[in-house]
C-alpha positions in Angstrom: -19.7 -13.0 57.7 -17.1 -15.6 55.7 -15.3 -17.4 58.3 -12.4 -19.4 57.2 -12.7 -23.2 58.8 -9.6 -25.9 58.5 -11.9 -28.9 59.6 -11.2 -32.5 58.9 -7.7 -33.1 57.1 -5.9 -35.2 60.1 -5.6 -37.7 57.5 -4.1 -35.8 55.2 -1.8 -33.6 57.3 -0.7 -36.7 58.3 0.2 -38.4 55.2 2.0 -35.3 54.2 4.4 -35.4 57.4 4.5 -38.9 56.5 6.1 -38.5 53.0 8.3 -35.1 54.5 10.0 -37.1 56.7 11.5 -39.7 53.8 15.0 -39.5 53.2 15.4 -37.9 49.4 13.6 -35.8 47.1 9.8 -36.2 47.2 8.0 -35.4 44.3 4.3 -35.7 45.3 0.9 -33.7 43.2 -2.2 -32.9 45.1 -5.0 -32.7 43.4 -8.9 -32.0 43.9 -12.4 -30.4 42.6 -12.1 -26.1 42.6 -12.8 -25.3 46.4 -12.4 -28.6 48.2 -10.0 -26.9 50.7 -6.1 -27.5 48.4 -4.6 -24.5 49.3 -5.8 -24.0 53.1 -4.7 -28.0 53.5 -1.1 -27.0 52.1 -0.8 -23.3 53.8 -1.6 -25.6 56.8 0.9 -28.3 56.5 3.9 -25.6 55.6 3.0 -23.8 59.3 6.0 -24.6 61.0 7.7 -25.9 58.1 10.4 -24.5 56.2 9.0 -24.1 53.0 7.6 -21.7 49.9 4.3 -21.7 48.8 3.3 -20.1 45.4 0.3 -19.5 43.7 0.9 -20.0 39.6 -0.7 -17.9 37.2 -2.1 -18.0 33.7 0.2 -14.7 32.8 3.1 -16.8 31.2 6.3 -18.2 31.7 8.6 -15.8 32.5 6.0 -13.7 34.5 5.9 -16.7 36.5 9.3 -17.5 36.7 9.9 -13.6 38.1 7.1 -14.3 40.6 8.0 -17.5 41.7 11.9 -15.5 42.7 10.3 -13.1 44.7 8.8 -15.6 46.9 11.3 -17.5 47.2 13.5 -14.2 48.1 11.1 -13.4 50.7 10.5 -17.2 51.9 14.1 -17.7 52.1 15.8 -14.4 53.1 17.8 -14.7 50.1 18.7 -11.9 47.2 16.3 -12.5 44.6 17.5 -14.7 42.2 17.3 -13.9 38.4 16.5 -16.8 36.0 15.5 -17.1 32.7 14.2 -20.4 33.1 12.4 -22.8 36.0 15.8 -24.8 35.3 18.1 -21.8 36.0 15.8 -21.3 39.2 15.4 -24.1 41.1 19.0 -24.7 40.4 19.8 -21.0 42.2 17.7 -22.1 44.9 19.4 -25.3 45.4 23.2 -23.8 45.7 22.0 -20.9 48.2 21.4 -23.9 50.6 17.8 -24.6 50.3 18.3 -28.2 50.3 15.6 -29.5 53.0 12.2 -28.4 53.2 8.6 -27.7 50.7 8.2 -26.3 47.9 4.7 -25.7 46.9 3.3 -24.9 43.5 -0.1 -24.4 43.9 -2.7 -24.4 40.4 0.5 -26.0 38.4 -1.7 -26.9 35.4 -2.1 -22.7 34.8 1.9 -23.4 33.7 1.4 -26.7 31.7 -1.9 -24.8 29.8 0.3 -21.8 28.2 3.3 -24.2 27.8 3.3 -28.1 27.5 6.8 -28.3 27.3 7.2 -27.1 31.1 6.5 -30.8 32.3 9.9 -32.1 30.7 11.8 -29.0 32.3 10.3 -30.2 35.7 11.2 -33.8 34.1 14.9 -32.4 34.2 14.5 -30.7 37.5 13.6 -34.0 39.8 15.8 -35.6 37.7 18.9 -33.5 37.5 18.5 -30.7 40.3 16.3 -31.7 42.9 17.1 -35.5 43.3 19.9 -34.9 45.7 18.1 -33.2 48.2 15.5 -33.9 50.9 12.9 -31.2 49.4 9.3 -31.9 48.9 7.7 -30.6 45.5 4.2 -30.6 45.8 2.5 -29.8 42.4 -1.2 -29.0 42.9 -4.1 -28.0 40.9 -7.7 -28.2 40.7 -8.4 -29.4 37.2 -8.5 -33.1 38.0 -8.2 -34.0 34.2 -4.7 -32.3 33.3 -3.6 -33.4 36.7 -4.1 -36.7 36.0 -3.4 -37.0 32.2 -0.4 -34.5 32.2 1.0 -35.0 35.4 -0.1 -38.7 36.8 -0.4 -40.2 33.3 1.6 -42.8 31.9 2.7 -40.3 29.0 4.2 -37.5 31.4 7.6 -36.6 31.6 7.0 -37.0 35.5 5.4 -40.5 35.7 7.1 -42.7 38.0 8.7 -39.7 40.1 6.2 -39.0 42.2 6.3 -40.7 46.1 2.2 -41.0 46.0 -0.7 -38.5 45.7 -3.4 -36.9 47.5 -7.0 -36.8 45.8 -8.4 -34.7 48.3 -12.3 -35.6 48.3 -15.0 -33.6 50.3 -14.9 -33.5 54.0 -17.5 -36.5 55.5 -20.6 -35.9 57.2 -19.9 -36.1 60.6 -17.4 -33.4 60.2 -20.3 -30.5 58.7 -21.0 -30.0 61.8 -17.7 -28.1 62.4 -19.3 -25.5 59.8 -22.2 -25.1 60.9 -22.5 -25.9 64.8 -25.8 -24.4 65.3 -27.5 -26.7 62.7 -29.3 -30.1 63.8 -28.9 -32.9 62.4 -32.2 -32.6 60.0 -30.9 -29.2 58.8 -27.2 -30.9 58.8 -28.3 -33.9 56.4 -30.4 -30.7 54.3 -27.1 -29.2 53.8 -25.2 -32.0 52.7 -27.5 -32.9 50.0 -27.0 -29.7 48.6 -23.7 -29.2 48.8 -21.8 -32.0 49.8 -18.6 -31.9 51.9 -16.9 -29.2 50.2 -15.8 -26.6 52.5 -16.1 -23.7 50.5 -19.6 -24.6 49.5 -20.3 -25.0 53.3 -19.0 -21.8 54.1 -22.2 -20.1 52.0 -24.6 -21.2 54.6 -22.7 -19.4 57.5 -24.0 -16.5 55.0 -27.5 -16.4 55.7 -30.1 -16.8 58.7 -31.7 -20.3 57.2 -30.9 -22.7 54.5 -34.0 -21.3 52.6 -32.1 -17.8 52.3 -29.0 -19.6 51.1 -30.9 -20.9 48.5 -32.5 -18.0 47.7 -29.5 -15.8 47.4 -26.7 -17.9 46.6 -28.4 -20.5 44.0 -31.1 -19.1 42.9 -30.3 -15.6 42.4 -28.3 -14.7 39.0 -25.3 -13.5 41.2 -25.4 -15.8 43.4 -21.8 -17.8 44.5 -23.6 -21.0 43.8 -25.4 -20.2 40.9 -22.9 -21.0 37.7 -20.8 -23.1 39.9 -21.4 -25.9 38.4 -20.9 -24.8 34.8 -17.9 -22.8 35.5 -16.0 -26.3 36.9 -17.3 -28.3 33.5 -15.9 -25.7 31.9 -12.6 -25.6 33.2 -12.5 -29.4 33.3 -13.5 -30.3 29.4 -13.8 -29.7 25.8 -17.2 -29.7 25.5 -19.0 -28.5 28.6 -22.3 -27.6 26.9 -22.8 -31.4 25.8 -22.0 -32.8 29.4 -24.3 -30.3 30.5 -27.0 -32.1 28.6 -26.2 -35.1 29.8 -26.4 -34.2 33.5 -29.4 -32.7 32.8 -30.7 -35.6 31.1 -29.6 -38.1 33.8 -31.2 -35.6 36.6 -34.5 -35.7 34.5 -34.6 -39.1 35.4 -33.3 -40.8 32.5 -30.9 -43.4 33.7 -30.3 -46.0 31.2 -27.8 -45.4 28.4 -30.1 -45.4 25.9 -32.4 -42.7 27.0 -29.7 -40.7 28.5 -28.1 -40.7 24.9 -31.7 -40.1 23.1 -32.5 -37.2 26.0 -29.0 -35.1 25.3 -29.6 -35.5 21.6 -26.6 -37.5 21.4 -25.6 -40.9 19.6 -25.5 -44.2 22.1 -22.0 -45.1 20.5 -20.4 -42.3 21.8 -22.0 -42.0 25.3 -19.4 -44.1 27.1 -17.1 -41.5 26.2 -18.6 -39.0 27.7 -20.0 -41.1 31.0 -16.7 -42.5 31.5 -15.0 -38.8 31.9 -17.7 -37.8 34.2 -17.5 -41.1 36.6 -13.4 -39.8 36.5 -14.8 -36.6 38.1 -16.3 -38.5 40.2 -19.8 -36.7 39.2 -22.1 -39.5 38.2 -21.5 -43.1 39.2 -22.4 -46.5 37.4 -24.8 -48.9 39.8 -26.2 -52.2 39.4 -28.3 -54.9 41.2 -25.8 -54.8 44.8 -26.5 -59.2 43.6 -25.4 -58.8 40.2 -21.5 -59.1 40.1 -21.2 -59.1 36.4 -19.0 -55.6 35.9 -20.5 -55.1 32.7 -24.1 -56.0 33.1 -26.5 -54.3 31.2 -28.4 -53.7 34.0 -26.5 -51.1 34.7 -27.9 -47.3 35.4 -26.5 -43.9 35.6 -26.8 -41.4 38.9 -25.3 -37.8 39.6 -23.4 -39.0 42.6 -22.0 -35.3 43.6 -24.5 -33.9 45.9 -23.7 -30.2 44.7 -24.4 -31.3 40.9 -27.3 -33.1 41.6 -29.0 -30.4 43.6 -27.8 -27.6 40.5 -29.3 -30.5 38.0 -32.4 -30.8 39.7 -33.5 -27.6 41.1 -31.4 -24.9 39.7 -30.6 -25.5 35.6 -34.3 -26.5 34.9 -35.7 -22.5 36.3 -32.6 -20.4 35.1 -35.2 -18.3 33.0 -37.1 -17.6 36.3 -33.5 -16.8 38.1 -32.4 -14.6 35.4 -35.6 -12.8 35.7 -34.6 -12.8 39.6 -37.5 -14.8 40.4 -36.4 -17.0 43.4 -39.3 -18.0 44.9 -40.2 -20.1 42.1 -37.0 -22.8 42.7 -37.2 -22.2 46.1 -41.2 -23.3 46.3 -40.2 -26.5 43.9 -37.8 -26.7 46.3 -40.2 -27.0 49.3 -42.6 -29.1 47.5 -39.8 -31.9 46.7 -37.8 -31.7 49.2 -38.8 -35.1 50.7 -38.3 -37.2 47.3 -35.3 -35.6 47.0 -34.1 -36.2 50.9 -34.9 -39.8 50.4 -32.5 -40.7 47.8 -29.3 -38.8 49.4 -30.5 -40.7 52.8 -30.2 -44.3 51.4 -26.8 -43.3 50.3 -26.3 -42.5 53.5 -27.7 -45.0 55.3 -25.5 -46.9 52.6 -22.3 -45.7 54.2 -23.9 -46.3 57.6 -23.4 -49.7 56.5 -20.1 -49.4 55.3 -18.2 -47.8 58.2 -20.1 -48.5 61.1 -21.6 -52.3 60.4 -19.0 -53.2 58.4 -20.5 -54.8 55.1 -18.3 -54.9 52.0 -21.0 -54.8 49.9 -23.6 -52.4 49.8 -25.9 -50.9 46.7 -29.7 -51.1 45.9 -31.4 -54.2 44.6 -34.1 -54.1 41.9 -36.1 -56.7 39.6 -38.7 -55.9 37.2 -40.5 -53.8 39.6 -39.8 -54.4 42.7 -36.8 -52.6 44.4 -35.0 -52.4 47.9 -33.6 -48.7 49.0 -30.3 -50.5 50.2 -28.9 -53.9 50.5 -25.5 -55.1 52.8 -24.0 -58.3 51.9 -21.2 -59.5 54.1 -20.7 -63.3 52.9 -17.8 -63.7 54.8 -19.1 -63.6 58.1 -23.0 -65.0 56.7 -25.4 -62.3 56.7 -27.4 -60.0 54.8 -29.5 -57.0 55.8 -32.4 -55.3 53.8 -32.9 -51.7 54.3 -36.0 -49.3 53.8 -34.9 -45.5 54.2 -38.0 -42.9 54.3 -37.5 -39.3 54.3 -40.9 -38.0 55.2 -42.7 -36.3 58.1 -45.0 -38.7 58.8 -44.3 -42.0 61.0 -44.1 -45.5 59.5 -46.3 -48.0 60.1 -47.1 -51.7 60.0 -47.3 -51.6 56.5 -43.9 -50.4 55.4 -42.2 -53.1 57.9 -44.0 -56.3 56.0 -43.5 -54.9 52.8 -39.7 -54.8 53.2 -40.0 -58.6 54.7 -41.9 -59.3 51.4 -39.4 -57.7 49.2 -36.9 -59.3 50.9 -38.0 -63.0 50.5 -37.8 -62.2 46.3 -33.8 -61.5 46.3 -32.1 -64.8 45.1 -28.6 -66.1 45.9 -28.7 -65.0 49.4 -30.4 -68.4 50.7 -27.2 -68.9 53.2 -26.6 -66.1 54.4 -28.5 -64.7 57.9 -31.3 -62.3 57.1 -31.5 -58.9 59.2 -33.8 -56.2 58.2 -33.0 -52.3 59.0 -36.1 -49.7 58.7 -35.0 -45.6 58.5 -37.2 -43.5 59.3 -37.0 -39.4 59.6 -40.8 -38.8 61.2 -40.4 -41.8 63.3 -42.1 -45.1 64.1 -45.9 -45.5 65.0 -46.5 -47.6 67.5 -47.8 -50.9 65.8 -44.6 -50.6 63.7 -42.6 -50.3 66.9 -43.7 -53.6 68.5 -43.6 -55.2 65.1 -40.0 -54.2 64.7 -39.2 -55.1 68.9 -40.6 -58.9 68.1 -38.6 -59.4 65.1 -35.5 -58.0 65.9 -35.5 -55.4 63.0 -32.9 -52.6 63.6 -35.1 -49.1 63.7 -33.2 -45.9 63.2 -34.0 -42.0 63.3 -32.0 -39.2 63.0 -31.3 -39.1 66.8 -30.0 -42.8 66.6 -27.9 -41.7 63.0 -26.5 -38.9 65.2 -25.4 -41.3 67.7 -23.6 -43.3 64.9 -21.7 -40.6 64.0 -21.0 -39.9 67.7 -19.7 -42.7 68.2 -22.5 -43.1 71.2 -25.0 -45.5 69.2 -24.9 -49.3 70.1 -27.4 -51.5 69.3 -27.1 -56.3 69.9 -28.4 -56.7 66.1 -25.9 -56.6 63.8 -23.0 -55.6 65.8 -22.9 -59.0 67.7 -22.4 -61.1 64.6 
């Protein structure tokens, strides 16, 4: 059965309370991706609160304007106020003594969508009506591009109003585990490269008895929650949804470079950064190069799906939607199976990646590749002198020897880094072999498994390598 979860917004809660207790008006929009948790992270902030929370609708002005007074009637304990305008509104609202408190309108870009000319009526309202008081007007919606062009942008009636914002992102790793206590931490990493943090996503694997049946029935069946997902946001989110949708297909098809990417989705290379750059905005595909190459426009630059949710739809799902349609699951689900591990060991480097990041501490961290050699993930942390080289495998089987001296190789072909002090990290899911294991004890090689990972995020996990420098 769906069971709602509120896991993971400390952070945000507290900013909220942090910008509530500001002398003034407060003007401040929230915005995220469809289901990353908005509304519950508002309805919990305003428990306790004295404030109004309303839902906006794509029904029209004055529809919303009539709705909007009846929640506020009920919110406040006032008569209902009648208003032919947001203006005439917020202005009753104001003189009944609602002076101190929230106001929340949640999905705001539904109002902007019928009628533009709402943002410089809410221009006149922080201005003229509200900017006396110590309310809070939060302004939330889930299309991140009208959010931040209409509201955020430059252009808008409401730019420089606003106290801050919240981008609420998808809840961390560590934190899954709130969702879905029962799972280990293999299962746990499985379900985070399918769906990422996003709680609602999550929420679909509470569903079913194993992460196979939520598969099965919410991705690869034609009813399925998780099925058109991912068209149904690029949809709401842009103009031409069908032509990004070739380019994320193209790009999960394993062309990377702009060239092919542009040649794959039947599109010309002159207009591709168009289309890339909106989709590194959503924060769906990301731009990488050499972690050594700090040139911002290098063309050694390649494009990845960075959203795990997209990647997994882009991989698995859009390629067999004949088979879907024709409710024949089985035949994702066994593609599935038989590249699960390839697939594993890419979301594990960027994982391992952030492992780097948060617990070690190095501000710089990406892959490194030349002609055809390549290193899953590198950490450069000039500052205090040292540099660590990092093979991630996702695979059942233990490492051996082999592996270890091939990373020392690799390593010994990365220029620039003469300097610095050289650590090498080896991740392993299956585990170590034995020869690998006294290998990696004589050289002072940091060895990690999913038990050790768990620790990390635990907080339990300390190892003399790289923590002492």
């Amino acid at each position: 059965m769906y069971v709602r979860k509120f896991i993971n917004r400390e952070n945000e809660i507290s900013v909220l309370e942090k910008y509530l207790r500001r002398d003034g008006f407060k003007l401040l929009p929230i915005y995220g991706r469809r289901r990353i948790g908005k509304t519950a992270l508002i309805k919990r902030f305003l428990e306790g609160q004295k404030g109004i929370y309303y839902l906006c609708s794509s029904s029209g002005t004055r529809k919303n304007i009539g709705q909007l007074s009846m929640e506020i009637s009920q919110s406040c304990g006032i008569p209902r106020l009648h208003a032919e305008s947001f203006r005439e509104l917020f202005s009753g609202l104001v003189e009944s003594g609602f002076r101190d408190g929230v106001i929340a309108l949640d999905e705001f870009p539904y109002l902007i969508q019928k009628d533009p000319s709402l943002l410089s009526e809410f221009q006149y309202i922080t201005d003229e009506i509200l900017a006396d008081t110590n309310l809070m007007l939060i302004l939330c919606g889930s299309s991140i591009g009208l959010m931040e062009n209409f509201v955020l942008g430059e252009r808008s009636p409401l730019f420089g109003r606003r106290v801050g914002q919240l981008n609420i992102k998808p809840i961390d790793h560590e934190h899954i585990s709130g969702f879905l206590p029962d799972l280990d931490i293999k299962d746990r990493m499985i379900v985070d490269s399918i769906v990422g943090g996003v709680p609602r996503y999550l929420h679909e694997f509470q569903e079913h008895d194993s992460i196979d049946d939520t598969l099965k029935w919410s991705f690869f069946s034609s009813d399925g929650y998780l099925y058109r997902e991912a068209f149904l946001i690029l949809r709401d989110e842009l103009r031409e949804p069908d032509t990004y949708m070739n380019i994320l297909e193209a790009i999960a098809a394993g062309n990377t470079r702009m060239t092919r990417i542009a040649d794959a989705s039947y599109l010309q290379a002159k207009d591709m950064p168009k289309y890339l750059r909106v989709l590194m905005q959503l924060d769906i595909i990301q731009r990488i190069h050499p972690v050594t190459e700090l040139r911002p426009n290098t063309k050694k630059s390649i494009y990845r799906i960075k959203d795990n949710y997209f990647r997994f739809w882009f991989r698995f799902v859009q390629p067999d939607r004949t088979h879907i349609e024709f409710q024949r699951p089985d035949v994702p689900l066994d593609r599935f199976k038989a590249e699960r591990n390839e697939y594993l060991g890419q979301f594990l480097e960027d994982h391992v990646a952030n492992i780097l990041r948060s617990h070690y501490s190095f501000p710089r961290v990406g892959r490194w590749w030349y002609k055809g050699d390549e290193i899953d993930v590198v950490g450069i942390d000039e500052q205090r002198k040292r540099v660590v080289f990092c093979e991630v495998k996702w695979r059942n089987r233990r490492i051996g020897p082999k592996v270890i001296e091939d990373l020392i190789s690799r390593s010994d072909l990365v220029r620039g880094l003469e300097d610095l002090d050289r650590y090498h990290m080896v991740v392993s899911m299956g585990g170590f072999t034995d020869g690998a294991m006294r290998i990696m004890e004589d050289e002072k090689i940091v060895h990690l498994t999913l038990k050790e990972i768990e620790e990390i995020h635990d907080g339990k996990y300390n190892d003399q390598i790289l923590t002492k420098v």
